[in-house]
N, CA, C and O of each residue as an XYZ file, in Angstrom:
360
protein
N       3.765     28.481     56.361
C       3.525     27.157     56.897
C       2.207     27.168     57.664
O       1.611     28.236     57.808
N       1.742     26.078     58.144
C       0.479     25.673     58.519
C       0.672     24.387     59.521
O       1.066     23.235     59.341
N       0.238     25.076     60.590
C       0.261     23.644     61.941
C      -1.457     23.980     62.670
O      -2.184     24.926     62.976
N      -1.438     22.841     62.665
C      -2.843     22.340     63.343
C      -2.568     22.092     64.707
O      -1.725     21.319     65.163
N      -3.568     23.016     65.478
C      -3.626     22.216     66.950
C      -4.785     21.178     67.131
O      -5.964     21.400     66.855
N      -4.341     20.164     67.570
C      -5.676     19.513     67.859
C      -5.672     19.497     69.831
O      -4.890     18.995     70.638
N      -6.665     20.124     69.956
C      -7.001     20.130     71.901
C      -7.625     19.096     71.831
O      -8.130     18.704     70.778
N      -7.705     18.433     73.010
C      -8.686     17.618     73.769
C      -9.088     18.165     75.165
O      -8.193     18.287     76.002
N     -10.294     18.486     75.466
C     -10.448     19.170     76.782
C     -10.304     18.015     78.193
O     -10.204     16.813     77.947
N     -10.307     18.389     79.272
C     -10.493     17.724     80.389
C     -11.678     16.797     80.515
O     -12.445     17.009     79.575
N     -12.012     16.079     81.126
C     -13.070     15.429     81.002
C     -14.279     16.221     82.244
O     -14.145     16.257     83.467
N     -15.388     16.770     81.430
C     -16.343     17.789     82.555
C     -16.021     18.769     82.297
O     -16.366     19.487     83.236
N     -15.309     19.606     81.230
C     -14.888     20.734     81.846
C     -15.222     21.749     81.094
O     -14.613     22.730     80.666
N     -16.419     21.306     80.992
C     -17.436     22.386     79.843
C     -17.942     23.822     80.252
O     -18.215     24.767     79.512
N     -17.982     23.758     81.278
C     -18.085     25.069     82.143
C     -16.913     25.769     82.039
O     -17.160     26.907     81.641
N     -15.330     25.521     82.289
C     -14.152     26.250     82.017
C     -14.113     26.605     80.831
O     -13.955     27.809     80.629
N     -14.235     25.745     79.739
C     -14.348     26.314     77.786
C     -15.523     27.423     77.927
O     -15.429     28.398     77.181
N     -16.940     27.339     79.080
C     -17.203     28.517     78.491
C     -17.440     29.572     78.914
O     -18.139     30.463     78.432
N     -16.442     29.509     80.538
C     -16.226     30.804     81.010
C     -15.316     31.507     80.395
O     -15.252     32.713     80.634
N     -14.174     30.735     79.219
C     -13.085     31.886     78.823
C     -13.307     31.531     77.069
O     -12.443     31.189     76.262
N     -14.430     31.700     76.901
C     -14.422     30.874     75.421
C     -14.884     32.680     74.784
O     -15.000     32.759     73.561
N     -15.107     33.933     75.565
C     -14.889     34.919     74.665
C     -13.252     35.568     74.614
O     -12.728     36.304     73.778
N     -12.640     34.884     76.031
C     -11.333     35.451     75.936
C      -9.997     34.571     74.713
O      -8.892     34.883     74.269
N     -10.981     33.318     74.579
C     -10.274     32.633     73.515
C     -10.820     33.046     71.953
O     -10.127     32.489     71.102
N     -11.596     33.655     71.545
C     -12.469     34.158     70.743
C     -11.531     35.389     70.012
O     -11.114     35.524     68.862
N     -11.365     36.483     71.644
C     -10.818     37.936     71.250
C      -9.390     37.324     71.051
O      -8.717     38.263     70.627
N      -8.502     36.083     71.158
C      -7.234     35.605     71.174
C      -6.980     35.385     69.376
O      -6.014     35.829     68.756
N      -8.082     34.618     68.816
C      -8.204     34.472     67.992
C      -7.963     35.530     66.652
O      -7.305     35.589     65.614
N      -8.913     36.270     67.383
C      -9.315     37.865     66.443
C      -8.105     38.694     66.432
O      -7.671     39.381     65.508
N      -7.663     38.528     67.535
C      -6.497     39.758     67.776
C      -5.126     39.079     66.802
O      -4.570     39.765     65.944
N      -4.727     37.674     67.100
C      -3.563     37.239     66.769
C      -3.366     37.199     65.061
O      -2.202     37.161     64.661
N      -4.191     37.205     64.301
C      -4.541     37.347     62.738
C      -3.279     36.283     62.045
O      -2.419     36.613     61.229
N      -3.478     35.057     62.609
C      -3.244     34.510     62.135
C      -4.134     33.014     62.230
O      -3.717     32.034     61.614
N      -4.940     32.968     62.762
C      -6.018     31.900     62.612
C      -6.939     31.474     61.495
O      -8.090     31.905     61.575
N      -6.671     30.791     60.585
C      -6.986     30.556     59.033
C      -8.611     29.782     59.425
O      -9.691     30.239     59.050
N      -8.436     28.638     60.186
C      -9.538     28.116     60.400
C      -9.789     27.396     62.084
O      -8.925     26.686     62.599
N     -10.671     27.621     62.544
C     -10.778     27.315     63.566
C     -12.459     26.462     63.940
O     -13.300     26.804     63.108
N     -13.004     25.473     65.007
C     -14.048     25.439     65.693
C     -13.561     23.790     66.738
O     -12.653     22.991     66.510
N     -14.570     23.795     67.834
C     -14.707     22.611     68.392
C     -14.896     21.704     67.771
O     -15.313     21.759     66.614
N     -14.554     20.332     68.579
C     -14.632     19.453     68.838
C     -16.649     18.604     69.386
O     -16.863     18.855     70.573
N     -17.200     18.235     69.079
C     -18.554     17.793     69.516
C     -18.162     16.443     70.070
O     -17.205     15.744     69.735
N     -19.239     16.175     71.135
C     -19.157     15.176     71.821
C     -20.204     14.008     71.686
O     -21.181     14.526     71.146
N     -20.440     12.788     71.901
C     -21.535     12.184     71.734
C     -22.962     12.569     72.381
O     -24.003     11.928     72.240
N     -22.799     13.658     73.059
C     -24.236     14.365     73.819
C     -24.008     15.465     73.253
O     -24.356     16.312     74.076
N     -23.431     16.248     71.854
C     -23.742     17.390     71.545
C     -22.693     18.706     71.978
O     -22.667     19.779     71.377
N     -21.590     18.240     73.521
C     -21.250     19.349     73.864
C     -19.643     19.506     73.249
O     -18.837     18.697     72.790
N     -19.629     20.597     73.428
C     -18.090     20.997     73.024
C     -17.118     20.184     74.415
O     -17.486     20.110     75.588
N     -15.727     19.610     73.781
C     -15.129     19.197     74.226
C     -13.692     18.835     73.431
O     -13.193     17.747     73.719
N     -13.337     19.264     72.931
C     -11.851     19.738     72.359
C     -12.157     21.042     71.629
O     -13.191     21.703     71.727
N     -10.902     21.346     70.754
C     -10.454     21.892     69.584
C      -9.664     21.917     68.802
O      -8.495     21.768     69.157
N     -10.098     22.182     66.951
C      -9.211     22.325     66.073
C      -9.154     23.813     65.601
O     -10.093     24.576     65.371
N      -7.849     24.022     65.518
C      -7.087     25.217     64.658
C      -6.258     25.065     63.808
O      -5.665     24.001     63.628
N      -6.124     25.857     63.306
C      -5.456     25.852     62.160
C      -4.808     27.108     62.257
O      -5.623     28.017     62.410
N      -3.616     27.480     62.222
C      -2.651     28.724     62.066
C      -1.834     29.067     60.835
O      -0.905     28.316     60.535
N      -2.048     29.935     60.233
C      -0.593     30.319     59.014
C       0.204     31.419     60.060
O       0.060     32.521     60.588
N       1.450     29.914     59.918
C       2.696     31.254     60.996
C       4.189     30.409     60.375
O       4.204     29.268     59.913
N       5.327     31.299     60.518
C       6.467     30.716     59.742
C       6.787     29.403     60.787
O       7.034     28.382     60.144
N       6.817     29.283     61.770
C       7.424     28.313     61.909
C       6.377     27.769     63.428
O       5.556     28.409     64.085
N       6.860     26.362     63.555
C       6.638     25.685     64.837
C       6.548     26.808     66.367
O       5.433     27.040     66.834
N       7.753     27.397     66.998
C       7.958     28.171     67.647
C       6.910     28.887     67.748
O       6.324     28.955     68.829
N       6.365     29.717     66.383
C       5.245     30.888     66.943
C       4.037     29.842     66.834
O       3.018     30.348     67.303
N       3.861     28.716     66.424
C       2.068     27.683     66.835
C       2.643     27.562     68.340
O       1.900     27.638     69.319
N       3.523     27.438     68.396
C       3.461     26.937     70.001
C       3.403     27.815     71.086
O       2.915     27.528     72.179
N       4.002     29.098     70.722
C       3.669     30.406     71.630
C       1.818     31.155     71.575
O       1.153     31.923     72.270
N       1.628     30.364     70.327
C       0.104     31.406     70.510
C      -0.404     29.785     70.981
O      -1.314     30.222     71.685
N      -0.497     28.715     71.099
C      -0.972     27.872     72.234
C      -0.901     28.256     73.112
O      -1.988     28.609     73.570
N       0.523     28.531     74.159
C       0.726     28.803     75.175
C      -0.249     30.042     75.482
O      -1.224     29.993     76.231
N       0.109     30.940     74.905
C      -1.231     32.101     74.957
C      -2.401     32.033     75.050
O      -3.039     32.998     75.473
N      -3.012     30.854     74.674
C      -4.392     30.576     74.293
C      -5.453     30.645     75.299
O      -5.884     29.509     75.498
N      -6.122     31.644     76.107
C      -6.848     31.568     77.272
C      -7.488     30.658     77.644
O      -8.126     30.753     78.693
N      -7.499     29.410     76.818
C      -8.149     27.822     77.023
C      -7.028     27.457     77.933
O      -7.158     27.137     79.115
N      -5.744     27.551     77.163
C      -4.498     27.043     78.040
C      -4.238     27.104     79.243
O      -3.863     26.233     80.028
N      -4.534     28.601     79.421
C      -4.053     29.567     80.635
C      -5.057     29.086     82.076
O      -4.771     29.103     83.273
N      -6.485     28.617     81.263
C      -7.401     28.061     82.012
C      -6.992     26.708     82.366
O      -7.566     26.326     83.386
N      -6.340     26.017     81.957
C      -6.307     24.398     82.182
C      -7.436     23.656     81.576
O      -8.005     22.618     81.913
N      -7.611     24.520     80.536
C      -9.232     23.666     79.995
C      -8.048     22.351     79.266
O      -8.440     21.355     79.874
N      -7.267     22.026     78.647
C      -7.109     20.948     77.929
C      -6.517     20.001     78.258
O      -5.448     20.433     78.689
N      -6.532     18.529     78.363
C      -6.036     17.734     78.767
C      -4.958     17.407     77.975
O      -4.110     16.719     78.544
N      -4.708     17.749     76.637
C      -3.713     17.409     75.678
C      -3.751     18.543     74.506
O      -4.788     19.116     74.174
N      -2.359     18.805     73.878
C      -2.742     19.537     72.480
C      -1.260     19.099     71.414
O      -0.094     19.230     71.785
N      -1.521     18.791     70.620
C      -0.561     18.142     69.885
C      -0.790     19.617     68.495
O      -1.679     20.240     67.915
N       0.632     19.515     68.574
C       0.888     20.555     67.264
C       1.517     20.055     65.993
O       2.633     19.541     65.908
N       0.943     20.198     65.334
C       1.468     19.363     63.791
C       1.283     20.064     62.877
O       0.186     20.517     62.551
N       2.792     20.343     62.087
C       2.487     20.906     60.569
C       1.212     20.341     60.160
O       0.302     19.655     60.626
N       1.461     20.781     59.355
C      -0.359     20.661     58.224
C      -0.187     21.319     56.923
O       0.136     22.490     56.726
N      -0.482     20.288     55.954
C      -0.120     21.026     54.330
C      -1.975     20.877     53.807
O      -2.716     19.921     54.035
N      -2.264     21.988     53.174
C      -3.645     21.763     52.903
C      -3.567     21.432     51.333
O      -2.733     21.827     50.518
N      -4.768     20.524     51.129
C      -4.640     19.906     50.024
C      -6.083     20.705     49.377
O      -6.052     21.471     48.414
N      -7.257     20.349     50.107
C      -8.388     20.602     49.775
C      -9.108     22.027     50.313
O      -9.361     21.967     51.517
N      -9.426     23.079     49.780
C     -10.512     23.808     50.648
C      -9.332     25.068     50.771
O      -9.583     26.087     51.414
């Protein structure tokens, strides 16, 4: 299966994404299950959400490697909605 996180960051809080944005990086690398991942762009260029993409069996483990997610742990996001996801294209 396949669930998409979509983040939305805090509003300003571009400095927190990129004080822990190598510890969300090595989160990525380590967990080997991240199929596709990058930010969110803003109308001035800066990062301010994120999309992922996970292959994991079920809901339960997208939502534990969120919780894990050193963005999380930071309070960088103002919202993250987890949703299956069936890929059609790509």
């Amino acid at each position: 299966m396949r669930f998409a996180l979509v983040c939305l960051d805090h509003p300003n809080a571009l400095q927190t994404r990129v004080e822990n944005r190598a510890a969300h990086l090595a989160h990525i690398d380590a967990s080997g299950v991240v199929e596709q991942a990058g930010p969110f762009i803003d109308a001035a260029g800066q990062m301010c959400g994120s999309l992922i993409v996970l292959g994991v069996a079920t809901r339960a483990e997208a939502e534990a490697w969120a919780v894990a997610d050193p963005y999380a742990k930071a309070g960088l996001f103002l919202s993250v909605m987890i949703q299956e996801w069936k890929r059609v294209i790509g």
